[in-house]
Residue, then its C-alpha position, 0 to 999 in steps of 0.5 A: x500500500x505504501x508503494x502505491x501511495x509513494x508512486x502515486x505521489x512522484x506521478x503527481x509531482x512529475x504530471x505538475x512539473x510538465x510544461x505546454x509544448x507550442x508544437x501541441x497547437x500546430x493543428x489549430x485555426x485561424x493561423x496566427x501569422x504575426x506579420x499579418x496580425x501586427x501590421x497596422x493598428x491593435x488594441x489592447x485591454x489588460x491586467x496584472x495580477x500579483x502571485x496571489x491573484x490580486x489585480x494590481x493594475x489594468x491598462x489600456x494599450x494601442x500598438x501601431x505594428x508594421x513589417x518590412x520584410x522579415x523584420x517587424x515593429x511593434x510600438x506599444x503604448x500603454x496608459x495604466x489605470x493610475x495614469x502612468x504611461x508607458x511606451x515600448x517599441x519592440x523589433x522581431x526578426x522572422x526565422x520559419x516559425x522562430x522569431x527573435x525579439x528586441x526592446x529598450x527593455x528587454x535584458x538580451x533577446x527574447x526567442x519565440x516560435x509560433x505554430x497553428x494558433x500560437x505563439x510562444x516567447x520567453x524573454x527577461x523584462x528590466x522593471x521598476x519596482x520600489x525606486x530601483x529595477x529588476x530583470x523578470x522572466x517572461x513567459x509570453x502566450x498569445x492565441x488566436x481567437x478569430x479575425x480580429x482578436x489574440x488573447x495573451x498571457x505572461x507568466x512572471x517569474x523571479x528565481x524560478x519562483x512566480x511574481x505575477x501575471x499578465x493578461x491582455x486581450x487584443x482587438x486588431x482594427 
């Protein structure tokens, strides 16, 4: 009985540690092409919630997006819920399905892919927090829904351990 227990117990540890894969929504429709989505204007409504769950800040975003090529910018204006503004303009670069991703804010370069519906990118974001800043990892979900809309969501991490989450819906005009 023990054994059954213990087995149990590391199959339920093992099944927590599993992650999503990005190849799992190869199949699935409408196809998110990231060129075609991000060119001209998209709006976005969204929120961050601190590790307990607690929504801390909403925003409102507009992202004026244009490709030449292989190479696109995304420049994201955000206006937080307690006036503050923000501005971040970010540079991918199209590889097949990878992608590489660049802003003033970004530690390094972000590595993305995208397949079906979906679009996966993890890069380290440097953020303001209590006077100084800190270098956060991010773990960037986009899906599509139909024509118009992609539903996004970030899971922020620190030290392996989470400090927050994102969560954005975007409208293309």
């Amino acid at each position: 009985m023990l054994k059954s227990v213990l087995i149990g117990a590391v199959a339920l540890t093992l099944a927590g540690c599993a992650t999503v894969d990005v190849a799992d929504y190869r199949s699935e429709r409408p196809l998110l092409d990231l060129a075609q989505y991000f060119n001209g204007t998209v709006d976005g409504w969204g929120m961050f919630q601190d590790r307990s769950g607690k929504v801390v800040r909403r925003f409102t975003v507009r992202i004026d997006a244009k490709w030449d090529g292989n190479r696109g910018t995304l420049d994201e204006h955000f206006e937080f819920s307690d006036g503050e503004r923000q501005n971040r303009v970010w540079t991918l670069v199209k590889d097949g399905d990878r992608y590489t991703g660049t802003a003033g804010d970004v530690v390094g370069t972000g590595q993305g892919i995208q397949q079906g519906n979906t679009f996966h990118m993890r890069y380290v974001l440097r953020v303001p927090w209590s006077g100084r800043t800190i270098d956060v990892d991010m773990d960037d979900w986009m899906w599509r829904i139909d024509d118009q809309t992609v539903l996004n969501r970030t899971a922020m991490t620190k030290f392996g351990f989470r400090v927050g989450e994102v969560t954005l819906s975007l409208r293309k005009r």
